[in-house]
N, C-alpha and C positions, 0 to 999 in steps of 0.2 A: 532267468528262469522265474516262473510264475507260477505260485502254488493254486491254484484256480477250487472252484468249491462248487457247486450248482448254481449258486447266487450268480457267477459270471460266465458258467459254460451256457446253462441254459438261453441267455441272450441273446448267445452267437447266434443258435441256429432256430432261435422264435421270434418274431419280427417284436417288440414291443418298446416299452419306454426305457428300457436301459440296453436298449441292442448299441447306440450307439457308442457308448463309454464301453459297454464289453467288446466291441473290436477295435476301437482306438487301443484298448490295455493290449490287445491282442496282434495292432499293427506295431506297437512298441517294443513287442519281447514276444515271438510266438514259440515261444520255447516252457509248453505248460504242462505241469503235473497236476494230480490230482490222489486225492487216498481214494482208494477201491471204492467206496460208500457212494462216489459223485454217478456210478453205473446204475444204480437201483433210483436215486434219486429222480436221475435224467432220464428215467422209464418211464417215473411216476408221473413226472411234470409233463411227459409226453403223453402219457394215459388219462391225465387230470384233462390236456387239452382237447385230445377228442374226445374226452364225453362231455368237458363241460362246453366248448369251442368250437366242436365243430370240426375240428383239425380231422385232415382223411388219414386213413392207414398209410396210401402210400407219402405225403409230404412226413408222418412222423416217422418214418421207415426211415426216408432222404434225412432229416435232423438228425437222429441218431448215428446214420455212418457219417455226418459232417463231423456230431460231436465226437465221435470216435477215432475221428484224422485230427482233431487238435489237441487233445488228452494223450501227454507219451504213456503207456500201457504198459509201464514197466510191472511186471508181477510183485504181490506184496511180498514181504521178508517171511520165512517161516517163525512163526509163534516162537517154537521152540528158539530157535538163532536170538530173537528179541530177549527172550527171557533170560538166555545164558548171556548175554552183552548187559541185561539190568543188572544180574547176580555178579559178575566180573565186577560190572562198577560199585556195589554196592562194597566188594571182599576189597578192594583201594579204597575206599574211603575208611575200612574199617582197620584195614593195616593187617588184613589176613592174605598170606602169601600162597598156604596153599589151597584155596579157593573152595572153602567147606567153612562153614557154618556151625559153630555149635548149634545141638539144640534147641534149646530157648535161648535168646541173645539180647539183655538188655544193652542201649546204646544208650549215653545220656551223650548229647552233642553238646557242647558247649557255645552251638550256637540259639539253641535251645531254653527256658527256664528251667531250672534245678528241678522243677517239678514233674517235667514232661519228657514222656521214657518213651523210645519205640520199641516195640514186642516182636518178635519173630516167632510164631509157634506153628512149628512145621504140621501138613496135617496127616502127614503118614506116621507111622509109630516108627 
């Protein structure tokens, strides 16, 4: 699996001076994710090239559904699920069982200097 980024989708489907390394990586492993962000990007590098390029509506139309068949489109995680998975991790490393937070919550880590505290201040009352 191949965590891909714009810097190597875009390649695939714009002919230029890294198209050939981005589908060698791609004839290697075509098994490619990407974070949601690489969709706005690969707009923009399509929007940047026909105005600045030249590029026609219909070739950036065909780039996009190529880039859109090699990016798996797995949907993102809900915020919320990511936050309760940070909060969980955070209640194990702090040795809190039933998964709540005092208040304010000094931590001094001992991985830490003696002098540096982390703060928890919730922002609801």
């Amino acid at each position: 699996m191949i965590v891909a980024d714009t810097s190597l989708i875009a390649p695939c489907v714009l002919p230029g001076e890294m198209t050939e390394i981005a589908l060698a990586v791609y004839r290697c492993d075509s098994e490619w994710v990407a974070p949601p962000l690489w969709r706005s990007e690969v707009r923009n590098v399509l929007a940047t090239h026909m105005r600045l390029k030249g590029l026609s509506l219909a070739l950036a139309k065909e780039a996009w559904r190529r880039a859109s068949s090699i990016v798996d489109d797995t949907p993102e995680p809900a915020a919320a699920d990511v936050l309760d998975l940070a909060h969980a991790s955070l209640d194990r490393r702090l040795g809190l069982c039933d998964g709540s937070l005092p208040r304010t919550t000094r931590i001094a880590s001992a991985s830490l200097p003696p002098s540096s505290n982390i703060v928890y201040h919730p922002l609801s009352p």
